[in-house]
Every structure is written in C-alpha cells, then in structure tokens.
C-alpha positions as CSV (number, residue, x, y, z in Angstrom):
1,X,0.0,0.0,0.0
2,X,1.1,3.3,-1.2
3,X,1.1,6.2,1.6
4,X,-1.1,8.8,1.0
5,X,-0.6,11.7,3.4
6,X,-1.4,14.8,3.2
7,X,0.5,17.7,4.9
8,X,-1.2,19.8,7.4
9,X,-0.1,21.9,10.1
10,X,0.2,21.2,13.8
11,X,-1.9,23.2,16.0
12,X,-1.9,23.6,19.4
13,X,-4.0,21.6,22.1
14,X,-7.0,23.4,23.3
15,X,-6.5,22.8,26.9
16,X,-4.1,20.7,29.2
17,X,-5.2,17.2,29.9
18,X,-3.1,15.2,32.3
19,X,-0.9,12.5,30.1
20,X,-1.2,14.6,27.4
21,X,2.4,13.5,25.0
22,X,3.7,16.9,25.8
23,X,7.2,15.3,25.4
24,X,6.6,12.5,23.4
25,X,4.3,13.8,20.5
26,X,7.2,14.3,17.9
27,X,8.6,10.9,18.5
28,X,4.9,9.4,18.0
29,X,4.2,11.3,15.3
30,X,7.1,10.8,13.4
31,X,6.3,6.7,14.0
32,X,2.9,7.2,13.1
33,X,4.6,8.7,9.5
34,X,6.4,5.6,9.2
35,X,3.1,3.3,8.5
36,X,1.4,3.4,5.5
37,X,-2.5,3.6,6.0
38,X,-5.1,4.9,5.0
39,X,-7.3,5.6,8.0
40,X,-6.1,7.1,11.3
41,X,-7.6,6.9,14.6
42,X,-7.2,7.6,17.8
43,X,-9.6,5.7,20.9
44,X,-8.5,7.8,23.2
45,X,-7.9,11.0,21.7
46,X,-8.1,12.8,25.3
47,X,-7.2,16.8,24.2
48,X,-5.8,15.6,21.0
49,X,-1.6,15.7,22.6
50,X,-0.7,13.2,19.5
51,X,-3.7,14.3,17.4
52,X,-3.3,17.6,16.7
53,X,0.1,17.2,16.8
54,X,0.8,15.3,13.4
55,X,2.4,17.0,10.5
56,X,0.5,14.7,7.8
57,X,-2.8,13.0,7.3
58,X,-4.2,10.1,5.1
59,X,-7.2,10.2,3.6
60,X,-9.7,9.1,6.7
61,X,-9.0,10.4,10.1
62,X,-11.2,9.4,13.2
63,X,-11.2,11.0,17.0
64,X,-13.3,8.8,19.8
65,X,-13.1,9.4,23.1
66,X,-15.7,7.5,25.8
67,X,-15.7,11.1,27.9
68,X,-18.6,12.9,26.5
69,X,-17.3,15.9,27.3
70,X,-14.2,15.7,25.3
71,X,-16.4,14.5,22.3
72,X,-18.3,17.5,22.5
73,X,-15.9,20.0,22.4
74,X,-14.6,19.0,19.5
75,X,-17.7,18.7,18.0
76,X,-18.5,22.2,18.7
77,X,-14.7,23.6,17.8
78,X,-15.9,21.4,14.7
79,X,-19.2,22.5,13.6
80,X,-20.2,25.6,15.9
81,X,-16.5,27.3,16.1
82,X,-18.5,31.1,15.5
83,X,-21.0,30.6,18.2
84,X,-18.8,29.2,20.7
85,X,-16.2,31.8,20.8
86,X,-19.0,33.8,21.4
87,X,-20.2,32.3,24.5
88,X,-16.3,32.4,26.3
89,X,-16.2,36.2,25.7
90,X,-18.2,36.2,29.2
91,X,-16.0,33.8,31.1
92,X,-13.7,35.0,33.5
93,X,-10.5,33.2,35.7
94,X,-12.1,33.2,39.4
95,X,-12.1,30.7,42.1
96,X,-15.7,31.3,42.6
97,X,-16.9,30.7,38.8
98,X,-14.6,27.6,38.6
99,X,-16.1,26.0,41.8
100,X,-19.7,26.6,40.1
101,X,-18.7,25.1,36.8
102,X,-17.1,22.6,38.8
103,X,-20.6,22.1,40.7
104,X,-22.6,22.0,37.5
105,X,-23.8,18.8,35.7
106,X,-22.6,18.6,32.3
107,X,-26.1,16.9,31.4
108,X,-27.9,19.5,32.3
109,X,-26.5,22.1,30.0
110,X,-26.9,22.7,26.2
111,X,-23.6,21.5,24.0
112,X,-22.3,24.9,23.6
113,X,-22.6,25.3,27.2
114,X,-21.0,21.5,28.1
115,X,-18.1,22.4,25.3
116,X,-17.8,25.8,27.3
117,X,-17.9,24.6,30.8
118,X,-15.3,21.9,30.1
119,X,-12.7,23.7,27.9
120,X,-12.9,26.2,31.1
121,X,-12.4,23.5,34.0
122,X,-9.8,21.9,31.6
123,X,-7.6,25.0,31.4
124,X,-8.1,26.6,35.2
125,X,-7.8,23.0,36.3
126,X,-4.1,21.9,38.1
127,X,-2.2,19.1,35.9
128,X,-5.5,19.2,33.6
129,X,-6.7,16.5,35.6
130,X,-10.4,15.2,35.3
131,X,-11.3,13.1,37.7
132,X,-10.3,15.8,41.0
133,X,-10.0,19.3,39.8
134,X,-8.5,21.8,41.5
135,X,-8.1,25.1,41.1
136,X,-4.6,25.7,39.7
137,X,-3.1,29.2,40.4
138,X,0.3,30.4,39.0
139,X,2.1,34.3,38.7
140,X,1.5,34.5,35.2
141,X,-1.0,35.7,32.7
142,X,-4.8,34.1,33.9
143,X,-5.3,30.7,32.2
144,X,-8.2,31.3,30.8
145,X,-7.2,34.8,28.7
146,X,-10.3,34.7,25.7
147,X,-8.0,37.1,23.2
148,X,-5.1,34.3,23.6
149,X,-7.3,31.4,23.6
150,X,-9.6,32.0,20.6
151,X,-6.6,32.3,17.6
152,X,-5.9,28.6,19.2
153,X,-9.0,27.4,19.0
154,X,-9.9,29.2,15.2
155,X,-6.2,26.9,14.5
156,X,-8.3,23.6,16.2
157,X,-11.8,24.2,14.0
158,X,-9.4,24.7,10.9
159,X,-7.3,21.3,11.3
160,X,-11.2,19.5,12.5
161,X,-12.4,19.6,8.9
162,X,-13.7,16.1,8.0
163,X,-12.5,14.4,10.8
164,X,-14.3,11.8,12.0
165,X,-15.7,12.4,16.0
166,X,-16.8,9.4,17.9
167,X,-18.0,9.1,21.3
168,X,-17.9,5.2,21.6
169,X,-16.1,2.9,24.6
170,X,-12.5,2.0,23.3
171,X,-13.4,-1.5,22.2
172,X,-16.6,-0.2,20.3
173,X,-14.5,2.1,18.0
174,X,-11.9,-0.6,17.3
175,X,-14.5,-2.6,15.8
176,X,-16.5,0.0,13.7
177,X,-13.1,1.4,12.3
178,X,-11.0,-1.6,12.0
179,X,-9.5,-2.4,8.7
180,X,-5.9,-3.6,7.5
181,X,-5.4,0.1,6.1
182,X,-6.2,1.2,9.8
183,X,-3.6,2.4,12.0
184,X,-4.3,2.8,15.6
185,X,-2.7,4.9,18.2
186,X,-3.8,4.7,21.6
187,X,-3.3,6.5,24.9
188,X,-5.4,4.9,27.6
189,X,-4.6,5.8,30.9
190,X,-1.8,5.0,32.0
191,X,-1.1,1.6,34.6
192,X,-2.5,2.9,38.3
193,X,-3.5,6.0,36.7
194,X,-7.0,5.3,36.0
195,X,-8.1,7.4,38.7
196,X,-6.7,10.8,37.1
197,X,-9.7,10.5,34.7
198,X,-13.3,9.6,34.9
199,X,-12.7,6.0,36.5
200,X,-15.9,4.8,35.5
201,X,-14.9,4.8,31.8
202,X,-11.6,3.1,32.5
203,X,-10.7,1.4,35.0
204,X,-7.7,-1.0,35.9
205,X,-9.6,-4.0,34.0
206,X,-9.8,-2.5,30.8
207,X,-6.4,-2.9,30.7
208,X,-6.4,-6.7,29.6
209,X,-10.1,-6.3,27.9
210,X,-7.8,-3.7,25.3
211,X,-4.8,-5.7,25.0
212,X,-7.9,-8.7,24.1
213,X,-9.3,-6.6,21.5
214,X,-5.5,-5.5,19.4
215,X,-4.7,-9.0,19.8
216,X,-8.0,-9.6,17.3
217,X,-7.2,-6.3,15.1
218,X,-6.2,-6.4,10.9
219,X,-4.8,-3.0,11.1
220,X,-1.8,-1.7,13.1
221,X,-1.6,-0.1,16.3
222,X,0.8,2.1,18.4
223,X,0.3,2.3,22.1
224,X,2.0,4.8,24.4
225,X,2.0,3.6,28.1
226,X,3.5,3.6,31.3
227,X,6.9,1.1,32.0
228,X,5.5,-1.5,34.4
229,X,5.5,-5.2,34.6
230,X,1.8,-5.7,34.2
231,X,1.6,-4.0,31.1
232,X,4.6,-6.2,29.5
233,X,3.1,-9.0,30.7
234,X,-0.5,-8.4,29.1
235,X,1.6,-7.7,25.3
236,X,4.3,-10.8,25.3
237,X,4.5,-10.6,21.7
238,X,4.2,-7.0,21.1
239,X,7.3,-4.5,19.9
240,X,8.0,-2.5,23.1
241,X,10.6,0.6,23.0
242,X,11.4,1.7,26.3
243,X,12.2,5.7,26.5
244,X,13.4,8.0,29.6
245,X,11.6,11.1,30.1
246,X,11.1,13.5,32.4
247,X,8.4,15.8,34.1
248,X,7.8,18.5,36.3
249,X,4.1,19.4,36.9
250,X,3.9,22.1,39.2
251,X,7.3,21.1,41.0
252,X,10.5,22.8,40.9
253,X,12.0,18.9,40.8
254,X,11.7,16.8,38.0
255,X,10.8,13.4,37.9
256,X,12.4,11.0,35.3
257,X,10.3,8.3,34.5
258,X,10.5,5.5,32.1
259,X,7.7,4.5,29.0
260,X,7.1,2.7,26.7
261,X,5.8,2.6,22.9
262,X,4.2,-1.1,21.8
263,X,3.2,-1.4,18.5
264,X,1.5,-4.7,16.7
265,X,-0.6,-5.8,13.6
C-alpha cells in the first residue's frame, strides 16, 4: 500500500489534559509517518496531545473518546466554532466561577454550554486533571485569557475539517473502524492512573479487555504507556521501545520516568 498523506499543520491543544504526550508527540508522530494507512484513529484522543500534533494526514482520520465531554468539544470547535467563541467572551478566571462550573452537571446544559464549561475546567484545572479538579493558580497571565485562547481554537476548528468524532467505549470504536489500512494509536490511561480520569470509563480492568481486543485487530496499532511489569506482561508478543523522560508538573523537581511505545498488527 502506497502512503497517501497529506501535509497539514500542527496546531496547538486546546487545553491541558493530564498525560497529554507533551514530550513525546514528535517521536509518536514521526512513527505514526512511518506506517502506511489509510485511516487514522485515535480511541482515546483525550485533548488531542498526538492528534493535533501530526504533521500529515491520510485520507480518513477518526477522534473517539468514551468522555462525553471531550467529544463535544470538538464537535463544537468542529461545527459551531462562531457561536462558541462567542459564548467564552463572558467567562472570566475566578475561584468562585470555577467552583460553580465545577458544581454544574454537564447533562444539564446545552452542547455549547457543556463544550464551554469543560474547555474552562480543563484550562483553570491543576495538571489538567479530570477526575479531581483543582483550582490551579500560578504568577503568570490568567489561564483562561479569551483574546489568547480564541486564535488557538480558530487553528483547532481549521485542522477539525472532515474528521471523524466518535463518542464510543475504546473497544466499540476498534470494531467500527478496524480495517488492514487502519492504524491505531492509543493513549489509555496509563497503569494505576485510571483514577486521574473519569474511572468509570476506565478502570484497571480494561487494561487486559484492550490488550484482548488488538490481539484480534487487521490493522496496526501504536500504544503509548507507562513502564511497568503488568503492562509487559498483558503484550508478550508486542514491539515494546522503552524511553526515559522527564516531568515536572507544578514542581521545581523533575521526575524521570521511564515509558514505553508497543506497536503490533
């Protein structure tokens, strides 16, 4: 199979999301260039760290994420990108407006408003984590600055054109999309860090239930995950790099941690 990639620009992610491939995106998506295919997706596309990272395209591209939130905002960046902006002129970066966004069901509110309150929480939030937010404070410009923000977002809406968006469990997405020009990158959370995300749409089970379902696949996969024995264990015959990175979220010492990248099909 021939590779048929298009070029298209990177843009920036619209908001932090904890694991986001900060310091591994290059490395993925120079991989990810390396494998012909035709269609590209991405079951756990989180705030897009790999996504909307990549510097060419095939033909078919495909975003899913079970977190109905993240689904909608790029469905709104996608379809309602006007309107939107719109709506975060009147948001400002307070303690008090964050802890009633926080307080709000998601359900309860329109899409615009959902794609609104969650790109909020997701920026103010510390680490960009979503399963315990907390209001993260710093002694720089407010993190939620609407004249910075919206040229990022126009950049998003621009790159969204004819992608795919799912909202679909991981397995569910596999199966619709699955096909030997597929290639599949995935980024569940990572090995006893379920609980940085909404744990009832992943939890430490789902771990072997995924490794399951690529063991069936016709198309390729790349998986970015956490260096620990379990996850070895549940890929035996996978191709598994090991790389050294390291981190500082909101501490003045960095932490070097080992990953890994498995790939199959």
């Amino acid at each position: 199979m021939q590779r048929m990639f298009a070029p298209v620009p990177p843009v920036p992610t619209p908001a932090p999301y904890v694991g986001g491939k900060r310091l591994l995106a290059k490395r993925l998506a120079l991989r990810i260039a390396e494998i012909p295919h035709r269609t590209y997706v991405e079951p756990f596309v989180g705030m897009g760290g790999v996504f909307l990272r990549r510097s060419l395209k095939p033909e078919c591209e495909v975003m899913n994420d079970a977190n109905g939130d993240v689904a909608c905002l790029f469905r709104i960046l996608q379809r309602h990108f006007e309107a939107f902006c719109d709506m975060l002129k009147w948001q400002l970066t307070s303690r008090e407006h964050f802890e009633r966004l926080k307080s709000t069901p998601a359900e309860s509110l329109t899409d615009l408003e959902r794609a609104a309150r969650f790109l909020y929480l997701q920026r103010i939030s510390f680490g960009g984590k979503v399963g315990s937010r907390s209001f993260g404070t710093n002694h720089r410009v407010a993190r939620f600055d609407v004249p910075r923000l919206v040229p990022i977002l126009e950049q998003i809406h621009a790159r969204l054109a004819g992608v795919w968006i799912e909202h679909l469990d991981f397995e569910a997405v596999i199966r619709k999309w699955d096909h030997p020009d597929t290639l599949f990158y995935l980024d569940p959370p990572y090995w006893a860090c379920e609980h940085y995300y909404v744990a009832s749409l992943f939890g430490p089970a789902d771990h072997a239930r995924l490794a399951a379902c690529l063991r069936g696949v016709n198309g390729r996969w790349i998986m970015s995950m956490n260096d620990v024995p379990e996850i070895r264990a549940l890929y035996p015959d996978a191709r598994i790099e090991t790389t050294d990175l390291t981190y500082s979220v909101g501490s003045t010492s960095p932490k070097s941690v080992s990953e890994i990248i498995v790939s199959g099909g």
